[in-house]
Structure formats: C-alpha cells, structure tokens
N, C-alpha and C positions, 0 to 999 in steps of 0.2 A: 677311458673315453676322452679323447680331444676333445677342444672349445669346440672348432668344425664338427666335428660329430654330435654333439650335443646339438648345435644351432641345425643341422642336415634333418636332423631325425626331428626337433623343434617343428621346424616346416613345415616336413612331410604330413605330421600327423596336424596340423592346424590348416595346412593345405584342404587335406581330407573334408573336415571340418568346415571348411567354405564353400567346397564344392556341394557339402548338403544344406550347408542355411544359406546361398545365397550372398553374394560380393556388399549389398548395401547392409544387409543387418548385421552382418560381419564387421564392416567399418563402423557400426551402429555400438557395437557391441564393445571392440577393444579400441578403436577410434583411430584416426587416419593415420597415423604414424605407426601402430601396429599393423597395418593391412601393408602401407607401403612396403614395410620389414618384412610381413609375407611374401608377396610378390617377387622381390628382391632374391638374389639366388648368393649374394657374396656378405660384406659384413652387414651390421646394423645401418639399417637408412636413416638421413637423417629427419628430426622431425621439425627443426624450424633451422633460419639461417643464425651463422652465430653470430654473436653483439660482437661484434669486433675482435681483434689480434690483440693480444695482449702485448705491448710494448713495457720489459723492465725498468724502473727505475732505481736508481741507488738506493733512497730510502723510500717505503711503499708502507701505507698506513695499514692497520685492521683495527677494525671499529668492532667491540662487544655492543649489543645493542637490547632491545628487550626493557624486563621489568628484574623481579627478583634474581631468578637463577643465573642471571644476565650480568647483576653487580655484587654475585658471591655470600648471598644471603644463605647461610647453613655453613657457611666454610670457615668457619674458626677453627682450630688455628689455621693461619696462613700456612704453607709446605712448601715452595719455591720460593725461598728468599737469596738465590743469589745467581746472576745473571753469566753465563757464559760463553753468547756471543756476543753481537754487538748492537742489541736491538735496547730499544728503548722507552720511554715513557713522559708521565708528564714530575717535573720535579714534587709537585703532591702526591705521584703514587697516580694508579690506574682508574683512583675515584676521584678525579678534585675538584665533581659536584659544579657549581658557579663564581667559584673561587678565584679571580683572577690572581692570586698571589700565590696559586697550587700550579698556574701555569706559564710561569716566566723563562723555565727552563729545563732541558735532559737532564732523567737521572738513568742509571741503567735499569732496562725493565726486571722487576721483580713481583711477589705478591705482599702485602703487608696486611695488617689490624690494623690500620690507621685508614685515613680520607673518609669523604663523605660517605654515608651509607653504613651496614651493617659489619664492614669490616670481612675479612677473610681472604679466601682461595678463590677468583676470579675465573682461573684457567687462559689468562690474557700471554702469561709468559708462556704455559703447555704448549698452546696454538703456536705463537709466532717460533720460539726454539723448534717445537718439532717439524715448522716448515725448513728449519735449515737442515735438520735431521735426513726427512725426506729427501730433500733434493738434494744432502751428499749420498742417501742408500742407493735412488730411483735414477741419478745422472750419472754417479759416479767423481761428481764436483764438491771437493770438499769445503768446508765453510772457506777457510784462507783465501779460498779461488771463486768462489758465488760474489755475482754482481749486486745482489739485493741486498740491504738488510732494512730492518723493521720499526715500525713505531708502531705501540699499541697501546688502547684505555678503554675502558666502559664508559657509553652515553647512556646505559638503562637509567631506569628510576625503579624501585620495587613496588609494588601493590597499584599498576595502571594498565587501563585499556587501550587498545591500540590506538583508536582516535586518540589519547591525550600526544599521540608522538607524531601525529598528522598534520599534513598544509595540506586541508579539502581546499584547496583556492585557485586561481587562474595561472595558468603557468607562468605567466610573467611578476606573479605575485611572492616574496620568499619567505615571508610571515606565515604564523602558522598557531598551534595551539601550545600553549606552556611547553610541553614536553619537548617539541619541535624547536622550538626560542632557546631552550637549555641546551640540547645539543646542536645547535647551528654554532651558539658561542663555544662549547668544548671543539668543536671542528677549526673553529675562526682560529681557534690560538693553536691547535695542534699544527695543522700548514702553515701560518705564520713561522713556528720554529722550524718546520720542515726547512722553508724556504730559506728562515736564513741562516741554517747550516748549509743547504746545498749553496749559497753565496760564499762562503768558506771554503768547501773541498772543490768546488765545482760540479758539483754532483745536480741528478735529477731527482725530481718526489712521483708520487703517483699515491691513487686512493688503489689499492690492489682488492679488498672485502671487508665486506661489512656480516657480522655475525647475528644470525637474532635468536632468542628464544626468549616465550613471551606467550600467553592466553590463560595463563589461570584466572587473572581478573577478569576475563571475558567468557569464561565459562559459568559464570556463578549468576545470572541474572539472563534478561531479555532485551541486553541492550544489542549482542550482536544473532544471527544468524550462520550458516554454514555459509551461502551466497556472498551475504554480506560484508564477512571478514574475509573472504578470499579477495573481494573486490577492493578494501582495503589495506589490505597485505600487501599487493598488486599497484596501487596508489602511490602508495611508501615505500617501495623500492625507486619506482618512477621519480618520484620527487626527488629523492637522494637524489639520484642522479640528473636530474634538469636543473634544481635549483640550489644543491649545494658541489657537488662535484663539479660538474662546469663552468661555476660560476667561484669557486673557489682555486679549480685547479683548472684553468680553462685549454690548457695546453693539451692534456687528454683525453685522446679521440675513441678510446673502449672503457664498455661499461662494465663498474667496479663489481665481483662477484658480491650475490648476494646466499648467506647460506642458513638454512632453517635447520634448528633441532626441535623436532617432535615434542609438542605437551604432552605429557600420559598420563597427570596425573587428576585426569576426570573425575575418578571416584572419589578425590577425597573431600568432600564437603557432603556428603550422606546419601543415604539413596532416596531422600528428597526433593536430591538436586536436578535440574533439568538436564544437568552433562552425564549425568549417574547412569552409566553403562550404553550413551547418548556422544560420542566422543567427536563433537559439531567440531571444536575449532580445533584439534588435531586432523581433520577431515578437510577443514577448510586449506590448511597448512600446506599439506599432500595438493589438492585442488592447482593452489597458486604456481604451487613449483610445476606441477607436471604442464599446467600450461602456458610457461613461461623458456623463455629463452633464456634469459640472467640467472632466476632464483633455481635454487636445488636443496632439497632433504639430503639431511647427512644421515643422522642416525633416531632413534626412539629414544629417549628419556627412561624408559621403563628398566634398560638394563643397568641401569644404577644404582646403588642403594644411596635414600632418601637421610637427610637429616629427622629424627623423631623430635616432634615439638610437642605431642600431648602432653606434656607436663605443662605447656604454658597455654594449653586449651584451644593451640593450631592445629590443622587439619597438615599431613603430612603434605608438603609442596615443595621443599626445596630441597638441593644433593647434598651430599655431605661436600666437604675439605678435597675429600680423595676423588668422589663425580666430577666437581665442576673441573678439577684438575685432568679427569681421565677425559672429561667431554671437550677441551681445549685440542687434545691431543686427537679425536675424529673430528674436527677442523681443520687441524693441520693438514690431514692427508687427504682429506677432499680438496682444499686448496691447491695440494700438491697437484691432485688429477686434473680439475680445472684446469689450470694454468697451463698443463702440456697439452690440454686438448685446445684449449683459446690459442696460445702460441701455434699451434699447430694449425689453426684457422679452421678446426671443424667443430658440429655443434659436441657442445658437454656432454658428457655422459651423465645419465641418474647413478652417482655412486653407492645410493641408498637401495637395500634390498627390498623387494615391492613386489605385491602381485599385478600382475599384466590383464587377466583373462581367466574368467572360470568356465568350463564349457562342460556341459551334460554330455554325455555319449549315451549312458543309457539308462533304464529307470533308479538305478541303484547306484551310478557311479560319476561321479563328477571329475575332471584334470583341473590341475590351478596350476598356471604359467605365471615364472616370476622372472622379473629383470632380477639378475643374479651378479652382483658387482665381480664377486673374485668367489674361486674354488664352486663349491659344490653344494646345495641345499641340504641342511642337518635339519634331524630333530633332536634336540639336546634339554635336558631340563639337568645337568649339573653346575648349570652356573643361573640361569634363571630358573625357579624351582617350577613346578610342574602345575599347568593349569588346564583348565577344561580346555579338550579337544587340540590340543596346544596354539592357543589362540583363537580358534574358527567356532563360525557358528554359521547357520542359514534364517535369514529373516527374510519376512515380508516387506509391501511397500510401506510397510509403516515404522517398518525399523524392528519388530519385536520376533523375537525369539518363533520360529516354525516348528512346534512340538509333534512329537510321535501320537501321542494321545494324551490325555488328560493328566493320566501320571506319568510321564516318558516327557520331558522337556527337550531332547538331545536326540536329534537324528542321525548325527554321525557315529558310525559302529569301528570303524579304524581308517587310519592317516597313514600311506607307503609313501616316500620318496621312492619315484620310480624313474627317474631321467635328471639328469643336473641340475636344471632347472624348473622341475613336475612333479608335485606329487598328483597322490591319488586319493580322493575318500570316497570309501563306501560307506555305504546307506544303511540303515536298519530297515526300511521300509523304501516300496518307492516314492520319489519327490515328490509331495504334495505342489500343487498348482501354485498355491496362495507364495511359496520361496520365489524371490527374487531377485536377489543378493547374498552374496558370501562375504561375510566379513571378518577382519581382523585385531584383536587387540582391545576387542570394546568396552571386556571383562564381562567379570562370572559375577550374577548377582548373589550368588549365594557366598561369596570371600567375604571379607570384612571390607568395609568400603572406607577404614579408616587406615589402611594401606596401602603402598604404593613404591611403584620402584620393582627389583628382580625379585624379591621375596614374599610381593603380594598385590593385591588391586591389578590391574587392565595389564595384561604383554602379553609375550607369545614365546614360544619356545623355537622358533622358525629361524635358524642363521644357516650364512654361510658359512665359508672355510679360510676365508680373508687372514683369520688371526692365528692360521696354523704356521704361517711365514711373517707375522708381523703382531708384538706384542708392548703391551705398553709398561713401562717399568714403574711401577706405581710408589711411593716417596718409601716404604719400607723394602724396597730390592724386589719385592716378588715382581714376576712375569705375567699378566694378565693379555690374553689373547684380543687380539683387536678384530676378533668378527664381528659381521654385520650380521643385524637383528631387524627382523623384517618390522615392517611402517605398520602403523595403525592407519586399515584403510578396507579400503569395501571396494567390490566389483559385481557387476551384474551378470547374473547366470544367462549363458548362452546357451537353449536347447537345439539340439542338431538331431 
C-alpha cells in the first residue's frame, strides 16, 4: 500500500466518522488541524504558519539544554572521543560549567570524563556528526561539499526544575534566574568565538537548535502541573529566542529549532509518587510541542536502556554511555527533517510517532489514528520487551484505569494493526461510559516501579518502520535500528 493509499483510505474512513458525530465535535475531538487534514483531499494541511526560512550559515550552533540526561549523567565512560568532521566545541570540552578559562577557544568536538558536571557521553558530538551524515545520505552532498559546520556544548545543570532555567520577566528584561544567568554567559562566549572565527574565514554563524531533555525534577513534587509546564516550556523557548538569540545574533531573522526528548522515566521514585503511572510532565512536553510552531518531540526516552544506580540508593533516571550517544543521533535526523521542511518554507512535520485520534465505531471496538513519521505501524516487543496491552490503557476523567469488573482491571482483549497508520482494539466487554481517554505509555502498576528504560517501567511497544532503512552504529559496530517509538500521550475517545 502507498503513502496515497494509506492517507485515501485514512479519510475516507474518518470522513465517515464526521459525517456521524458532526464537523464541531469532530474539531472538538482531534483539533483544528486534524479536521483541516480531513477536509483536504491532497497532502497534510498545514497546522500553523512556519517561523521563518531557514537561512545556512557556515558555522551554526546546537545547544544541549536540560538537567541531567542533558549533561551526560550515567555516561561514563565517554565513547566518541575523536572528531571527524569539522565541527566543534568549547576548548574545556562540551561542559565548561562558568569557567571563563574553559571558554577562550576551539577544540575539535568530542565527548570526554572531564569538565564541569558528572563527566561522560553527552551525545553533543552523535547529534552534530550525524547531521552531516544525514545531509550527505538525504542530499546526496557530501561533507567536503556542505556549507554548514557545527559548534556544540551543554548549558543543562543536573538535578533542576524548569523555572531554575527561566526569565519569567518583561521582554525587554534579559535577567533571569541562576540557571538562565549560567547559560546566557556559556552562549555570550560561544558566539563571541563564533564571530571571530567567521572575522577569519569570512564566514556566517547562526543559532540552528537548541535541544532539551529535562522533568524528572519536576515530576517529584507539587511545584509544576501538566498546564503549567507546558506554559513554561512555552515561555523558555520564547525567551531563547527574544532575548538571547536576537540579541546575541541579531542578524537572524528565523527562529532556532527547538527539539524535545520525552521523560519516561515517571515511575521511578515509587508508586508513592504523584508522577507513578501519572505521566504529567511527559504530557506537558507532548502539549507544548503539538501546539507550537518551533518546538517538536523527537523520540520517548523509554526506548533506552537506563544507567542502574541502585547500588548508590538512586532511583533509575539517567541513560547509559551508549542512550545518551544513540539519543544524540535522533537529533540528528530530526534536525535533518526540520531543516528541509524550514528551508523549504513549509510548516515542520511532527517527526515523532504520536496518536492523532481514538474514535469508537462500535460497542466493542475502538480505531486509534497515529501520525506515522516513516514506514508503517509495528507491534514489536523484540527490542522493547513486552508490556500490558502494549502501552494502552482506557481511563476515566480522573486518569484511573476503566476495569471490566472488580477482578478484570484490562478492557482490552486484542490490538490489530489494520492500516499503516491504525490499529484496532477490541473490547472484552462493551465501553463503559465512565472511559474517556486512551492513553499511552503511562505504565503498568503492577511492573516494578523501580525500572525504567526498554526493559521495564512506562513504554510501549508501538513503532514504526523508520529503522528498517536507517540504523545507528552503536560504539561496538552493531547496527541498531532507528524506529520510532510511539510518545507518551492520551487522547480522547470520540464516540460516533
């Protein structure tokens, strides 16, 4: 079946679907941008205008951003230590902290055990080399011949919540809270050298993305909400770009991609925790991106496997050496996507695998529609090992599990991929009233909640087929496939 075939047959049957619940609860339900897509008879519509054309520069920055997993916390030993294009860092290395004597000059980018923070595998070099990868596979332009190359560093800090990396202030105001202060100055000296190497070659800079991954501190308490972090997520991209990018690189008139990797690892602090099978600021993450023009979900966190820190009495939270390095490398290639879609002047695509829309047809049978970046919707538990219902569940407005009866906690009797983009689940019973949401990824409270990653705690076993033509060469030679693995995320049942 063709793309065309797959989106024709998409339509028709969510067509259908419209014509019985009516045009507003339909927009109600998957939200304006899926109705426009209905209606639509040729590609995907677009769902907002795009932030600007992307204009190349010589050298083009990427910012790691975040808390822990952000500045290579679990990643001992380093694995990329030696650079072979031409991208580069700050002479302290990709951590050099507040150090002005870490930032006086290029070194070639690598990852090392040294600099500020926990030391390790960043994934800063993965990302930037594999965008030159990408863009010799996807162009056909080999490095020798690409107009771009790279500088990249981490501004995270480990163990903080989003406000600490926030300017809640006037836009004319560039102050902000510690976290905010610490990376204004790693920016101040990274464009500084930008600039006056391009005074040398003649060359241009530009801020190209900024990377974040970041909420386990914000999941452990009552400081944020699902609303609330979306709203500053939302904030903190804005700002980047009002008061440091134009005001540090004011020549550049599009704004610098901003790209989210999924928390998954909610359960790990017990299931007395308020995130424990509650997956707010992974919800929030999803939230920010889908309504925004700039920000985009790459991938889930979950298909990783985690660094174990029980022995030092931590709750599992960060990737190992080999994650943060594989998680650099889906950076890369969403960046890649970006970029031809910005250049190309249309809005981004969600390169991230995602349900769209769950809709009842009949008492027993529910369709879930996903944006499907590449290939075709799998159920696969041979690389994420196998979880309830593989990932799904149906809850109430309250969030809690909709059981069959008292002892039957699981309504779903079996999961078909039945269309590229669709599967199917049937019911053991018909839909109790009280379901009003299907969700993904939120985990099984009956697993150990002191795990996390592909082999246990909150995923799903839902990819595509992305990584049947594109795999990642992981530091021991093996070939790991680069599918996408569907988002931790919830959608509201649409009865027809």
């Amino acid at each position: 079946m063709t793309q065309d075939d797959r989106s024709g047959s998409r339509r028709d049957f969510l067509r259908q679907s419209l014509a019985a619940l009516g045009t507003a609860s339909m927009a109600r339900a998957t939200g304006a941008a899926s109705l426009a897509w209905l209606l639509s008879s040729g590609a995907d519509a677009a769902d907002t205008s795009p932030p600007g054309v992307i204009t190349r520069a010589r050298r083009e920055l990427i910012m790691f951003h975040g808390q822990s997993n952000a500045v290579g916390t679990g990643g001992n030993p380093a694995l990329t230590l030696e650079q072979i294009y031409a991208n580069v860092t700050f002479n302290g290395g990709v951590r050099p902290g507040t150090d002005p004597a870490a930032m006086t000059s290029f070194i070639p980018l690598v990852e090392s055990n040294t600099g500020h923070g926990t030391g390790g595998e960043v994934g800063t070099n993965a990302c930037a080399d594999g965008l030159v990868d990408y863009t010799a596979a996807r162009t056909g332009v080999p490095f020798t011949a690409q107009f771009s190359q790279y500088s990249a560093f981490t501004s995270a800090e480990g163990g903080r919540p989003i406000g600490y990396f926030a300017s809640f202030l006037a836009d004319t105001n560039l102050s902000g809270y510690q976290g905010w202060k610490n990376s204004q100055v790693r920016l101040q000296a990274m464009v500084a050298l930008m600039r006056a190497e391009a005074a040398t070659t003649g060359g241009t800079i530009g801020w190209l993305a900024t990377t974040w991954q970041q909420g386990e501190a914000d999941s452990t308490g009552g400081s944020e909400t699902r609303a609330s972090y979306k709203s500053k997520l939302t904030a903190l991209e804005r700002a980047h770009w009002l008061k440091l990018c134009q005001v540090l690189i004011p020549e550049q008139a599009w704004r610098p991609l901003w790209l989210v990797a999924q928390v998954c690892s909610h359960n790990s602090y017990g299931s007395g925790s308020l995130a424990f099978c509650n997956p707010f600021i992974a919800l929030a993450q999803r939230d920010a991106c889908l309504a925004s023009a700039t920000m985009r979900m790459v991938n889930p966190q979950y298909l990783f496997d985690y660094f174990d820190e029980s022995a030092q009495g931590q709750p599992m939270l960060h990737l190992t050496n080999e994650s943060h390095r594989w998680q650099g490398r889906y950076f890369a290639r969403a960046i890649q996507q970006l970029v031809t879609d910005r250049q190309a002047g249309v809005p981004m695509r969600n390169p991230a695998l995602d349900m769209l829309a769950a809709i009842v047809t009949g008492p027993r049978t529910i369709y879930v529609l996903f944006n499907v970046p590449d290939g075709v919707l799998t159920l696969d538990t041979s690389w994420v090992s196998p979880t309830r219902n593989h990932g799904l569940d149906l809850r109430d407005a309250s969030n809690a599990v909709v059981p069959v009866s008292t002892t039957d906690n699981n309504l779903i009797a079996a999961i078909n991929v039945v269309a590229g983009d669709m599967l199917r689940l049937t019911l053991k019973v018909p839909l109790p009233a009280a379901a009003t949401k299907l969700t993904l990824g939120w985990g099984d409270p009956a697993e150990p909640a002191s795990i996390a990653g592909r082999t246990g705690g909150p995923r799903s076993n839902i990819r595509d087929s992305a990584g049947d033509t594109d795999a990642y060469t992981a530091s021991d030679g093996a070939q790991r496939p680069m599918h996408n693995y569907a988002l931790v995320g919830d959608v509201a049942l649409t009865r027809v």
